[in-house]
C-alpha positions in Angstrom: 0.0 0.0 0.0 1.3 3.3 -1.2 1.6 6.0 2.3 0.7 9.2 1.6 2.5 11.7 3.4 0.7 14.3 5.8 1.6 17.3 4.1 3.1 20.1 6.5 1.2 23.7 7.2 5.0 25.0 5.7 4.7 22.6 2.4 1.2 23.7 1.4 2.0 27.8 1.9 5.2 26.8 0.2 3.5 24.8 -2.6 1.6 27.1 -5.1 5.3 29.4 -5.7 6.9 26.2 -6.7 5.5 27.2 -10.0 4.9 30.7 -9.8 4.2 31.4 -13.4 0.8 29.1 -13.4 -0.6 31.4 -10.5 -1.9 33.3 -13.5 -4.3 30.9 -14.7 -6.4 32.5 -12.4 -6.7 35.5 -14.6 -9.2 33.0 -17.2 -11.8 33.5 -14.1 -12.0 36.9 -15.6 -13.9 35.8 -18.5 -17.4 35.6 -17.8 -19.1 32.1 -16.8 -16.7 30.5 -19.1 -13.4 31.2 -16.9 -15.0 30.2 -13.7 -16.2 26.8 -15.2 -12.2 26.3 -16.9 -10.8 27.1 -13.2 -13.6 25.0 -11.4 -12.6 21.9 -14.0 -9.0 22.7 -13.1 -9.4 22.8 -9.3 -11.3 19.5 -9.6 -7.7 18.6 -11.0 -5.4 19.7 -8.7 -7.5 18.4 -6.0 -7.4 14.8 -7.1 -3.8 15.4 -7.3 -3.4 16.4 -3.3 -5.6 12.9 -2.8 -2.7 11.2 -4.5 -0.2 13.0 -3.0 1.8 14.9 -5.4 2.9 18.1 -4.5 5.5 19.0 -7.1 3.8 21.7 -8.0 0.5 23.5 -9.8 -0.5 21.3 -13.0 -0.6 22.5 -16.6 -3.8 23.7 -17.1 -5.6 22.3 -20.0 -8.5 25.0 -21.2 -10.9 22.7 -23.4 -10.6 19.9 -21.1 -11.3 22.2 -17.5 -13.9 23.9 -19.4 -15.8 20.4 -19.8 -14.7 18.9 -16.7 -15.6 22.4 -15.2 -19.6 22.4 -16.8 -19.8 19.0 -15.9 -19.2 19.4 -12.1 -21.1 23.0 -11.6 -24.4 20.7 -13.3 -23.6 18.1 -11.4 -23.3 20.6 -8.1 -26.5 22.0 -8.6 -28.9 20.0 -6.1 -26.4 19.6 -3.6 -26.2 23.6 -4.0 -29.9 24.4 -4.2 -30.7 21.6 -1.2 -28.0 23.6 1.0 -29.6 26.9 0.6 -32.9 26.5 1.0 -31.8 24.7 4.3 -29.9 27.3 5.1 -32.8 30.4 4.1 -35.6 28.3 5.8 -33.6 27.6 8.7 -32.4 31.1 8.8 -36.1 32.6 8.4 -37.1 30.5 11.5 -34.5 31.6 13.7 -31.1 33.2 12.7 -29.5 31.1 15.6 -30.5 28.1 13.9 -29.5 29.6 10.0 -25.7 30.3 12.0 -26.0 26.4 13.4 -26.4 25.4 10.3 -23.6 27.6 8.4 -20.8 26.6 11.0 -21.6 22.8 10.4 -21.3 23.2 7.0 -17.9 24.9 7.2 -16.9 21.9 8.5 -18.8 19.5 6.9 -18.9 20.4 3.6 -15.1 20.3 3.0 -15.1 16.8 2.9 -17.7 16.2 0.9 -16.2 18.2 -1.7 -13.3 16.3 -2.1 -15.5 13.5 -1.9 -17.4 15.0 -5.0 -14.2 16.0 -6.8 -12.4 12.3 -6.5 -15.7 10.6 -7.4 -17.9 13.3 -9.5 -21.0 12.0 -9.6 -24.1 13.7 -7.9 -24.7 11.3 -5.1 -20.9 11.8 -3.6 -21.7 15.1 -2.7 -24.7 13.3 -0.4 -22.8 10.3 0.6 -23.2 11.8 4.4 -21.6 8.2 5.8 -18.0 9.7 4.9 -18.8 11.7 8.1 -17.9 8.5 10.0 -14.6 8.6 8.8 -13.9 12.2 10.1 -15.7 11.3 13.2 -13.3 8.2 14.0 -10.4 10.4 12.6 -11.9 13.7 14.5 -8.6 15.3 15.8 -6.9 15.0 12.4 -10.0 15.9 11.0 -10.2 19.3 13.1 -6.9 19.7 12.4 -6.8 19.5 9.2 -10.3 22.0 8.9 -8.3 24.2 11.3 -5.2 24.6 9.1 -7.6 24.3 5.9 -8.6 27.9 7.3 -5.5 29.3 8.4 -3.8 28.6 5.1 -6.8 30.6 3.4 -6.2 33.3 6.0 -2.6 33.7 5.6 -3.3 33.9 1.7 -6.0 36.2 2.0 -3.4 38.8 3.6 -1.1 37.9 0.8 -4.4 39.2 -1.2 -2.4 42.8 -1.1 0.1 42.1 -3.0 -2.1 39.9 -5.4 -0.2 36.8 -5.3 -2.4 35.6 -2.6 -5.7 35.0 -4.8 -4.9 32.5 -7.1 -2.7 30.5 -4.3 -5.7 31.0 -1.8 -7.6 29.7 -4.8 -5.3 26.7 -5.7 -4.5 25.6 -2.4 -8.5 25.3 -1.2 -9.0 22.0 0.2 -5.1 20.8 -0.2 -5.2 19.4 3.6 -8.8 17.9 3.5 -7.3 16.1 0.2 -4.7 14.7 2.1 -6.4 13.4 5.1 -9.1 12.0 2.3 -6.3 10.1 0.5 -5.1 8.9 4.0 -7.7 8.2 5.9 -10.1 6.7 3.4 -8.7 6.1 -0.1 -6.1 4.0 1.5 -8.8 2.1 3.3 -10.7 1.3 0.4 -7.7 0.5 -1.6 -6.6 -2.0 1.0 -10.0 -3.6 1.2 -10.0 -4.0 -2.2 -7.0 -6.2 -2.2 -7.7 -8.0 0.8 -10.6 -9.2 -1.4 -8.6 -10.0 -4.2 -6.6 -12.0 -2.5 -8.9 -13.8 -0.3 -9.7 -16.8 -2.2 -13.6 -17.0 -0.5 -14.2 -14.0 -2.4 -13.3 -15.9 -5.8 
Protein backbone atom coordinates (compact mmCIF):
# COMPACT_ATOMS: atom_id res chain seq x y z
CA UNK A 1 0.00 0.00 0.00
CA UNK A 2 1.28 3.34 -1.22
CA UNK A 3 1.64 5.98 2.31
CA UNK A 4 0.65 9.24 1.57
CA UNK A 5 2.47 11.75 3.45
CA UNK A 6 0.70 14.34 5.80
CA UNK A 7 1.63 17.27 4.14
CA UNK A 8 3.08 20.08 6.46
CA UNK A 9 1.18 23.68 7.24
CA UNK A 10 5.01 25.05 5.70
CA UNK A 11 4.65 22.55 2.44
CA UNK A 12 1.23 23.68 1.39
CA UNK A 13 2.01 27.79 1.87
CA UNK A 14 5.18 26.78 0.21
CA UNK A 15 3.49 24.81 -2.61
CA UNK A 16 1.62 27.10 -5.12
CA UNK A 17 5.31 29.38 -5.75
CA UNK A 18 6.92 26.22 -6.74
CA UNK A 19 5.53 27.16 -10.02
CA UNK A 20 4.91 30.68 -9.80
CA UNK A 21 4.17 31.42 -13.36
CA UNK A 22 0.83 29.13 -13.39
CA UNK A 23 -0.59 31.41 -10.48
CA UNK A 24 -1.93 33.26 -13.51
CA UNK A 25 -4.30 30.88 -14.68
CA UNK A 26 -6.38 32.47 -12.39
CA UNK A 27 -6.65 35.53 -14.61
CA UNK A 28 -9.21 33.04 -17.22
CA UNK A 29 -11.77 33.49 -14.14
CA UNK A 30 -11.96 36.95 -15.60
CA UNK A 31 -13.87 35.80 -18.51
CA UNK A 32 -17.43 35.60 -17.75
CA UNK A 33 -19.10 32.06 -16.79
CA UNK A 34 -16.68 30.53 -19.10
CA UNK A 35 -13.45 31.16 -16.91
CA UNK A 36 -15.03 30.18 -13.70
CA UNK A 37 -16.19 26.82 -15.18
CA UNK A 38 -12.23 26.34 -16.91
CA UNK A 39 -10.79 27.11 -13.18
CA UNK A 40 -13.55 24.97 -11.37
CA UNK A 41 -12.56 21.91 -14.03
CA UNK A 42 -8.96 22.73 -13.12
CA UNK A 43 -9.36 22.84 -9.30
CA UNK A 44 -11.25 19.48 -9.62
CA UNK A 45 -7.68 18.62 -11.03
CA UNK A 46 -5.45 19.73 -8.75
CA UNK A 47 -7.53 18.41 -5.96
CA UNK A 48 -7.43 14.80 -7.08
CA UNK A 49 -3.82 15.40 -7.33
CA UNK A 50 -3.43 16.37 -3.30
CA UNK A 51 -5.55 12.94 -2.83
CA UNK A 52 -2.71 11.18 -4.50
CA UNK A 53 -0.15 13.02 -2.97
CA UNK A 54 1.77 14.87 -5.42
CA UNK A 55 2.87 18.15 -4.47
CA UNK A 56 5.52 18.99 -7.12
CA UNK A 57 3.75 21.68 -8.04
CA UNK A 58 0.52 23.52 -9.78
CA UNK A 59 -0.45 21.28 -12.99
CA UNK A 60 -0.57 22.47 -16.56
CA UNK A 61 -3.78 23.70 -17.08
CA UNK A 62 -5.56 22.33 -20.02
CA UNK A 63 -8.46 24.99 -21.16
CA UNK A 64 -10.92 22.74 -23.41
CA UNK A 65 -10.64 19.88 -21.08
CA UNK A 66 -11.28 22.20 -17.49
CA UNK A 67 -13.85 23.88 -19.42
CA UNK A 68 -15.84 20.35 -19.83
CA UNK A 69 -14.68 18.94 -16.72
CA UNK A 70 -15.61 22.45 -15.16
CA UNK A 71 -19.64 22.40 -16.83
CA UNK A 72 -19.80 18.95 -15.92
CA UNK A 73 -19.21 19.41 -12.13
CA UNK A 74 -21.12 22.96 -11.63
CA UNK A 75 -24.43 20.66 -13.28
CA UNK A 76 -23.61 18.06 -11.42
CA UNK A 77 -23.34 20.64 -8.06
CA UNK A 78 -26.48 22.01 -8.65
CA UNK A 79 -28.94 20.01 -6.10
CA UNK A 80 -26.43 19.60 -3.60
CA UNK A 81 -26.15 23.62 -3.99
CA UNK A 82 -29.92 24.43 -4.20
CA UNK A 83 -30.74 21.64 -1.23
CA UNK A 84 -27.95 23.58 1.00
CA UNK A 85 -29.63 26.93 0.56
CA UNK A 86 -32.91 26.46 1.04
CA UNK A 87 -31.83 24.70 4.31
CA UNK A 88 -29.95 27.34 5.06
CA UNK A 89 -32.85 30.40 4.13
CA UNK A 90 -35.65 28.33 5.76
CA UNK A 91 -33.57 27.61 8.72
CA UNK A 92 -32.40 31.13 8.79
CA UNK A 93 -36.15 32.58 8.44
CA UNK A 94 -37.09 30.51 11.47
CA UNK A 95 -34.51 31.58 13.74
CA UNK A 96 -31.15 33.21 12.73
CA UNK A 97 -29.50 31.11 15.57
CA UNK A 98 -30.53 28.07 13.88
CA UNK A 99 -29.49 29.58 9.96
CA UNK A 100 -25.74 30.29 12.02
CA UNK A 101 -26.01 26.40 13.43
CA UNK A 102 -26.41 25.42 10.30
CA UNK A 103 -23.64 27.64 8.38
CA UNK A 104 -20.78 26.60 11.03
CA UNK A 105 -21.61 22.80 10.37
CA UNK A 106 -21.32 23.19 6.97
CA UNK A 107 -17.93 24.88 7.25
CA UNK A 108 -16.88 21.92 8.49
CA UNK A 109 -18.77 19.50 6.90
CA UNK A 110 -18.91 20.40 3.56
CA UNK A 111 -15.13 20.26 2.95
CA UNK A 112 -15.06 16.79 2.91
CA UNK A 113 -17.69 16.18 0.87
CA UNK A 114 -16.18 18.17 -1.70
CA UNK A 115 -13.28 16.33 -2.08
CA UNK A 116 -15.51 13.46 -1.87
CA UNK A 117 -17.37 14.99 -5.02
CA UNK A 118 -14.15 16.01 -6.83
CA UNK A 119 -12.40 12.27 -6.50
CA UNK A 120 -15.67 10.58 -7.38
CA UNK A 121 -17.88 13.28 -9.53
CA UNK A 122 -21.03 11.96 -9.62
CA UNK A 123 -24.06 13.65 -7.87
CA UNK A 124 -24.71 11.34 -5.08
CA UNK A 125 -20.87 11.75 -3.63
CA UNK A 126 -21.71 15.08 -2.66
CA UNK A 127 -24.67 13.29 -0.42
CA UNK A 128 -22.77 10.32 0.65
CA UNK A 129 -23.16 11.80 4.41
CA UNK A 130 -21.60 8.24 5.79
CA UNK A 131 -17.96 9.67 4.86
CA UNK A 132 -18.80 11.65 8.15
CA UNK A 133 -17.92 8.50 10.04
CA UNK A 134 -14.60 8.63 8.83
CA UNK A 135 -13.87 12.24 10.09
CA UNK A 136 -15.68 11.30 13.18
CA UNK A 137 -13.33 8.25 14.05
CA UNK A 138 -10.37 10.35 12.64
CA UNK A 139 -11.88 13.74 14.53
CA UNK A 140 -8.62 15.33 15.77
CA UNK A 141 -6.93 15.03 12.40
CA UNK A 142 -10.04 15.93 10.98
CA UNK A 143 -10.20 19.30 13.14
CA UNK A 144 -6.90 19.75 12.40
CA UNK A 145 -6.77 19.55 9.21
CA UNK A 146 -10.35 21.96 8.91
CA UNK A 147 -8.25 24.15 11.26
CA UNK A 148 -5.23 24.56 9.05
CA UNK A 149 -7.57 24.32 5.94
CA UNK A 150 -8.64 27.95 7.29
CA UNK A 151 -5.55 29.33 8.40
CA UNK A 152 -3.82 28.64 5.10
CA UNK A 153 -6.77 30.63 3.38
CA UNK A 154 -6.25 33.31 5.99
CA UNK A 155 -2.62 33.68 5.60
CA UNK A 156 -3.27 33.93 1.69
CA UNK A 157 -5.96 36.19 1.97
CA UNK A 158 -3.40 38.83 3.61
CA UNK A 159 -1.12 37.92 0.75
CA UNK A 160 -4.35 39.17 -1.24
CA UNK A 161 -2.39 42.83 -1.09
CA UNK A 162 0.07 42.06 -2.97
CA UNK A 163 -2.06 39.87 -5.42
CA UNK A 164 -0.20 36.81 -5.28
CA UNK A 165 -2.36 35.61 -2.56
CA UNK A 166 -5.67 34.99 -4.83
CA UNK A 167 -4.94 32.47 -7.09
CA UNK A 168 -2.67 30.45 -4.30
CA UNK A 169 -5.73 30.97 -1.82
CA UNK A 170 -7.62 29.67 -4.76
CA UNK A 171 -5.32 26.72 -5.73
CA UNK A 172 -4.46 25.59 -2.41
CA UNK A 173 -8.49 25.27 -1.23
CA UNK A 174 -8.98 22.00 0.16
CA UNK A 175 -5.08 20.77 -0.20
CA UNK A 176 -5.21 19.44 3.57
CA UNK A 177 -8.83 17.90 3.52
CA UNK A 178 -7.29 16.14 0.24
CA UNK A 179 -4.71 14.72 2.12
CA UNK A 180 -6.40 13.42 5.10
CA UNK A 181 -9.15 12.05 2.33
CA UNK A 182 -6.25 10.10 0.49
CA UNK A 183 -5.07 8.87 4.02
CA UNK A 184 -7.71 8.18 5.90
CA UNK A 185 -10.14 6.75 3.38
CA UNK A 186 -8.74 6.08 -0.09
CA UNK A 187 -6.12 4.01 1.46
CA UNK A 188 -8.80 2.12 3.32
CA UNK A 189 -10.71 1.32 0.43
CA UNK A 190 -7.73 0.49 -1.56
CA UNK A 191 -6.65 -1.98 1.04
CA UNK A 192 -10.00 -3.60 1.19
CA UNK A 193 -9.99 -4.03 -2.18
CA UNK A 194 -6.98 -6.16 -2.22
CA UNK A 195 -7.67 -7.96 0.77
CA UNK A 196 -10.62 -9.20 -1.42
CA UNK A 197 -8.59 -9.99 -4.21
CA UNK A 198 -6.63 -11.99 -2.46
CA UNK A 199 -8.89 -13.78 -0.30
CA UNK A 200 -9.71 -16.78 -2.16
CA UNK A 201 -13.64 -16.99 -0.45
CA UNK A 202 -14.19 -13.99 -2.39
CA UNK A 203 -13.27 -15.88 -5.82
Amino acid sequence: MIIIETISFSDALKYPFKTPHRLLYILWGLIPILGSLIIFGYVTRLVNEFIDGRYEGLIKLNVMDDLVLGIIMFLKSLPFTILFTIIFFATTYISETLGFIILLLGLFIIPILMVNFFRKQTIQSLFEFDILKVAKDNLGDYVMAVLKQYALMFVFLILSIILIGIPAMYFTNYIFIANLYGNFIEQKHTLVLKTQSTDPLTV
